[in-house]
N, C-alpha and C positions, 0 to 999 in steps of 0.2 A: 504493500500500500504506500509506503514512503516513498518508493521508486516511482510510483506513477504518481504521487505527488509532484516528486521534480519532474517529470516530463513533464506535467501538465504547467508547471511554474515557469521550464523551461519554453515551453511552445507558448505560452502567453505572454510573455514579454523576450522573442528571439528576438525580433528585430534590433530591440536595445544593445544588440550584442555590435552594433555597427556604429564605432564610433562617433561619426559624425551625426548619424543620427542621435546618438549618447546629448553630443551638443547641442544640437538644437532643440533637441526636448527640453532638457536642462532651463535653456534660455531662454523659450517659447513660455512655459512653465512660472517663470518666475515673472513672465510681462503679461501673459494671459490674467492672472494673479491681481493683478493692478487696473487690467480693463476691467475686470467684473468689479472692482473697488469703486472706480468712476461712472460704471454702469446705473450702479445701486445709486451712487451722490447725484450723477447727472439728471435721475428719475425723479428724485426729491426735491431736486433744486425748483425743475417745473413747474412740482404740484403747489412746492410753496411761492413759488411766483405768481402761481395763475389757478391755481385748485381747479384745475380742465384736464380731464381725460382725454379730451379732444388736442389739444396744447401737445398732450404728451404722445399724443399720435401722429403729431402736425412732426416733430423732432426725429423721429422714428424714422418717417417718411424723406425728411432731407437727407439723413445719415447715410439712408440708400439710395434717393434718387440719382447717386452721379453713377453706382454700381446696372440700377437699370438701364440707363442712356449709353454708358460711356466704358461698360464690362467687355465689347466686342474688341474694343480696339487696346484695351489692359491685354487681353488674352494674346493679340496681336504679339503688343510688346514683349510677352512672357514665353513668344516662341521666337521671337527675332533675337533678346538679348540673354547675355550668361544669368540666371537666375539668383546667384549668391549674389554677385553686385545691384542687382535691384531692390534685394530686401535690406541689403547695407543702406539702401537710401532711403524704400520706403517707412521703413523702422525709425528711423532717423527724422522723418520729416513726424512720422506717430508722434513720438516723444517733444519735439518741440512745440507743436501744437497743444498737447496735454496739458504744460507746465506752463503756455498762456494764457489758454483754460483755467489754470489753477488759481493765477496772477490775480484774474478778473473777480473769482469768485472770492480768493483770500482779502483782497482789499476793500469788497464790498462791491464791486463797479460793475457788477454783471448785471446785466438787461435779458430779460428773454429772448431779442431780437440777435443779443450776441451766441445766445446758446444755438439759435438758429443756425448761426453764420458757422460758429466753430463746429457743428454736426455737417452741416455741408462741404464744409474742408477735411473731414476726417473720411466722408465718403467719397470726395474725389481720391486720397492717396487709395484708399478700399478698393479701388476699383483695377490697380496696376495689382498691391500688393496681395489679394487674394488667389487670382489666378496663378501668380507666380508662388505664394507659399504652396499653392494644392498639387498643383502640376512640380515643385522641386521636391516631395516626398520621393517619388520614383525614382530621381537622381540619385538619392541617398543610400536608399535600400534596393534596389532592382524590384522586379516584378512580383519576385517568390515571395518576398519578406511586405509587400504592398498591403496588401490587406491588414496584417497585424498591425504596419506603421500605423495605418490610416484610424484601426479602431483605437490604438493605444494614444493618437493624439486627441481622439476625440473624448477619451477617457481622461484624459490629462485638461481638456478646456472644462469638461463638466466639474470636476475636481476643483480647480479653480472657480467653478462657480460656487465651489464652497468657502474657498478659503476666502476669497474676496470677498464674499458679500460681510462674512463675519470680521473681519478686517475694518470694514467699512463701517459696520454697525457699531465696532467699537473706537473708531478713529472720531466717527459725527458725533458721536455721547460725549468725547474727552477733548477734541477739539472742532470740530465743526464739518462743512462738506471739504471747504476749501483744501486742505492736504489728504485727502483719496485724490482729486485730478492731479496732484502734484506729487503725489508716489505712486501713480502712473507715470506718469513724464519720466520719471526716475528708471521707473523698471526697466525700459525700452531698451539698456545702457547694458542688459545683460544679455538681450538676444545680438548687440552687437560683440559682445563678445566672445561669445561663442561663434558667431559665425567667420569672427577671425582667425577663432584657433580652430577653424576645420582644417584639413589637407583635400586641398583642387585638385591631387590626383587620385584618391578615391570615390571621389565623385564621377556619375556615368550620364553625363548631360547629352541630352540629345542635340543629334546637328542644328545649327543655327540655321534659322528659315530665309531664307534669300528673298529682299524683296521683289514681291510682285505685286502688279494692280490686278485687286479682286481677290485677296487673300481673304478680307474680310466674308466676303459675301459664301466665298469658298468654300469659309468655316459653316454657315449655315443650311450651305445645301448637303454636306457635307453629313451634319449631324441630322437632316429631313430624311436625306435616303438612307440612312441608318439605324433600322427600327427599334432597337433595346437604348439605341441613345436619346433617340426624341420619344419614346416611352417614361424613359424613367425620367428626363428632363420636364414633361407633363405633369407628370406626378408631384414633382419636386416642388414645382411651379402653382401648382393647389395648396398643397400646404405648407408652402413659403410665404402664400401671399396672406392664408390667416390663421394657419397653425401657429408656425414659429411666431408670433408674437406677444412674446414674454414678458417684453421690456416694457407691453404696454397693458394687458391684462393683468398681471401682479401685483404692480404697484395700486392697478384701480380696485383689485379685489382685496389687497391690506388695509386698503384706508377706506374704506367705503360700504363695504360688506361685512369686516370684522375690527373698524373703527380702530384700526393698529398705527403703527408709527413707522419708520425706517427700520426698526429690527424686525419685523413683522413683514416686511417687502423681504428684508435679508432673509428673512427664515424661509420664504418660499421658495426663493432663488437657490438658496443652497440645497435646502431637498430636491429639488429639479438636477441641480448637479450631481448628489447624491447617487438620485436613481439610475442617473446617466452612467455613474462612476461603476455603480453595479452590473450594471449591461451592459457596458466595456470589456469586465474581467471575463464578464462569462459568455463575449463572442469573442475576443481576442485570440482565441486556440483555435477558430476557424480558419480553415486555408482558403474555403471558395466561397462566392457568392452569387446568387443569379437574383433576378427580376424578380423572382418568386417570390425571396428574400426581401425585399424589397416593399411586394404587395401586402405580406402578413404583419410586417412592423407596421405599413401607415395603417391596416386596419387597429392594431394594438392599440398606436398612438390615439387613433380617433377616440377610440372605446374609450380609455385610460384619462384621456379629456374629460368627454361628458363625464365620470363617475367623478372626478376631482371638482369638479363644476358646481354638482347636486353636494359637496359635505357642506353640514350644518355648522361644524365650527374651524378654527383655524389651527387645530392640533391634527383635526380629520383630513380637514385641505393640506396642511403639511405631508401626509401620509401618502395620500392620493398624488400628490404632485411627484411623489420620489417613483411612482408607477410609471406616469407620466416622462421622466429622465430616462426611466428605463429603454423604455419603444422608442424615445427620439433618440438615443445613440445607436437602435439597431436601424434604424430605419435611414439615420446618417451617413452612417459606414457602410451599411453594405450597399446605397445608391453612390456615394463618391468612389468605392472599388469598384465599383460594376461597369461606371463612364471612364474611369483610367486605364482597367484592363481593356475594354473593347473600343480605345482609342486610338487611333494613328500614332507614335511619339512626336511627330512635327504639328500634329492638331492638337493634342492634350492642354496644350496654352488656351486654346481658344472654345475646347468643347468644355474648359471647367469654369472659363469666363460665362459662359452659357449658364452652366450650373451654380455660379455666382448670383447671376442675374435671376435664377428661379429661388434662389434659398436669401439671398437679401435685397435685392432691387426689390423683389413682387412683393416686400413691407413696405417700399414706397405709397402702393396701394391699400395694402391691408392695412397699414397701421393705424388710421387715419379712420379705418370703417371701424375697427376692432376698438378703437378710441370713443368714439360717437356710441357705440349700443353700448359700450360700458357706463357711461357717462348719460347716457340718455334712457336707454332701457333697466338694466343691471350688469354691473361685472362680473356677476356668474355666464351671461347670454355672451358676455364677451370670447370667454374659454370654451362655452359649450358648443360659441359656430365656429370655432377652431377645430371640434374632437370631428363636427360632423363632417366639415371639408375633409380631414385627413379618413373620415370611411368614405367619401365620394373618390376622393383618391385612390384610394383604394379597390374601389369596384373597377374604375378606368382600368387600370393595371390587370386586372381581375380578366375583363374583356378581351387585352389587347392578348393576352399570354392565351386565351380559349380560341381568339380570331387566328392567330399563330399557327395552335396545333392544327386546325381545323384544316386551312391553308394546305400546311405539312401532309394533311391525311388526303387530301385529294392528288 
């Protein structure tokens, strides 16, 4: 039994065994750490600016609108240039932005119109640096070790949406929101260091894409006539647009539903991560993933919603939301292995810019709605049309994989 202990210890975190991957978890880990810090102060700062649910969906909405518009030609970038130099800058442009962020809110001088302005700028660097962190996994680990990376980072952000928010909750009790944006700004300093002490020759970076005119458009016909990619991109793109939004349901079900405060947003955030953190470990020992995979987590996810939706108190909704973390990291993971393995490696810049654009551009949308029936109807109706998007997602998926076989059998 001990023996298959360690294999299972060992298969669940091999990837780790790859240096540079070592490092950028590391780094990633400790800045991830500091967004979910800023996350929680920047939600609060809002509500205490403007007590609108809708305000806090209006923010949501900016932070990704550059990633909906402007993810095609991020993904462009992310296949045209070396990928370690890009996140040396776009990491770098994070952090200084943060700590002016901080500046505004530590001296008093923050406006809501600024929180606008500073979400907008944080979603244009999003829009390079996303595609380029999703698509330089593969570089690090190759193909075999891809899936584990992918689930074990996504285990490492949920994680941090633990450690953060409690960070948070206790940084605003003791000194205010102002230093969460500015030990953010701070963090940013360790993912650059790690990614200096990698070694560029264990890295397995795909060839640089050569310009052409109509690369763009390339990418889209590209991932049209590719059914498991504009499948699962579909999907993604439903409950991207009102599942995933956390940052803006949460906060409106702590303060509103169960009359809570900032540790009260933190406590839900962290469960969320929590559960996340759970269904991490125990798909991380997976090698493969299909569509399948795919279709049963968004149904989970939806279910796992509406039931967190219906608790009567905030010990219950705490319970329910770590179900909740659960399905959304399997439902994560195995849609972002799914679009890297069945990608071209000179498309992968552009088919995750894609999946950018479905998992946080389509909040530019949602957020804004998910904001208004929290605020206007209730904040449980806000989470519950989130659980049932991701079962409509769900049946899509359902359909396309029966239209498939069907197809296959004639």
């Amino acid at each position: 039994m001990a023996r298959s202990l360690r294999e299972m210890g060992a298969s669940t975190f091999s990837s780790l065994r790859i240096r540079n991957y070592r490092l950028y978890y590391v780094g990633q880990a400790i800045s991830t750490s500091g967004t979910f810090m800023q996350t929680i102060a920047q939600a609060w700062l809002v509500l205490k600016l403007t007590n609108s649910g809708t305000a806090l969906g209006i923010v949501a909405a900016l932070q990704n609108l550059p990633v909906l518009l402007l993810a095609p030609w991020g993904g462009l970038v992310a296949d045209r240039f070396p990928k370690r130099t890009l996140l040396l800058l776009t990491q770098s442009a994070f952090g200084i932005v943060a700590l002016i962020f901080g500046g505004f809110v530590v001296t008093g001088l923050v406006r809501l119109w600024m929180v606008y302005v500073l979400a907008l700028v944080f979603g244009v660097i999003n829009c390079v640096d996303n595609p380029v962190r999703q698509s330089f996994v593969v570089e690090m680990v190759g193909k075999e070790e891809l899936k584990n990376a992918v689930t074990l980072y996504s285990s490492m952000v949920n994680l941090a949406r633990v450690i953060g928010p409690a960070l948070a909750a206790l940084l605003i009790s003791l000194l205010g929101l102002g230093p969460c944006f500015v030990a953010n700004g701070l963090s940013y300093a360790a993912v650059l260091v790690m990614l200096l002490a990698m070694s560029t020759q264990e890295l397995h970076p795909a060839a640089p894409l050569a310009h052409v005119a109509g690369q763009i458009m390339g990418g889209f016909r590209y991932v049209y006539s590719t059914p498991i990619l504009r499948n699962v991109l579909v999907i993604m793109a439903i409950i991207g647009t009102l599942t995933y939004e956390f940052q803006v349901s949460l906060p409106l079900l702590a303060q509103f539903t169960f009359h809570g405060d900032a540790s009260s947003y933190a406590a839900l955030t962290a469960a969320l991560g929590l559960g996340a953190v759970i269904g991490g470990l125990v798909t991380a020992s997976r090698r493969s993933t299909s569509i399948k995979v795919v279709v049963v987590a968004a149904f989970g996810f939806g279910a796992s919603a509406l039931l967190a939706a219906l608790m009567p108190t905030l010990p219950l909704a705490v319970a329910g939301v770590i179900l909740v973390g659960f399905f959304s990291i399997l439902f994560s993971s195995s849609g972002n292995t799914t679009l890297q393995l069945a990608s071209d490696p000179q498309m992968r810049g552009r088919v995750m810019a894609l999946w950018a654009i479905a998992f946080l551009g389509s909040t530019t949308i949602g957020g804004p709605i998910i904001g208004f029936i929290g605020e206007h109807a209730n904040p449980r109706w806000g989470l519950a049309t989130g659980g049932m998007a991701a079962i409509l997602a769900g049946a899509y998926g359902a359909a396309a994989i029966r239209t498939r076989h069907a197809r296959q059998d004639v």
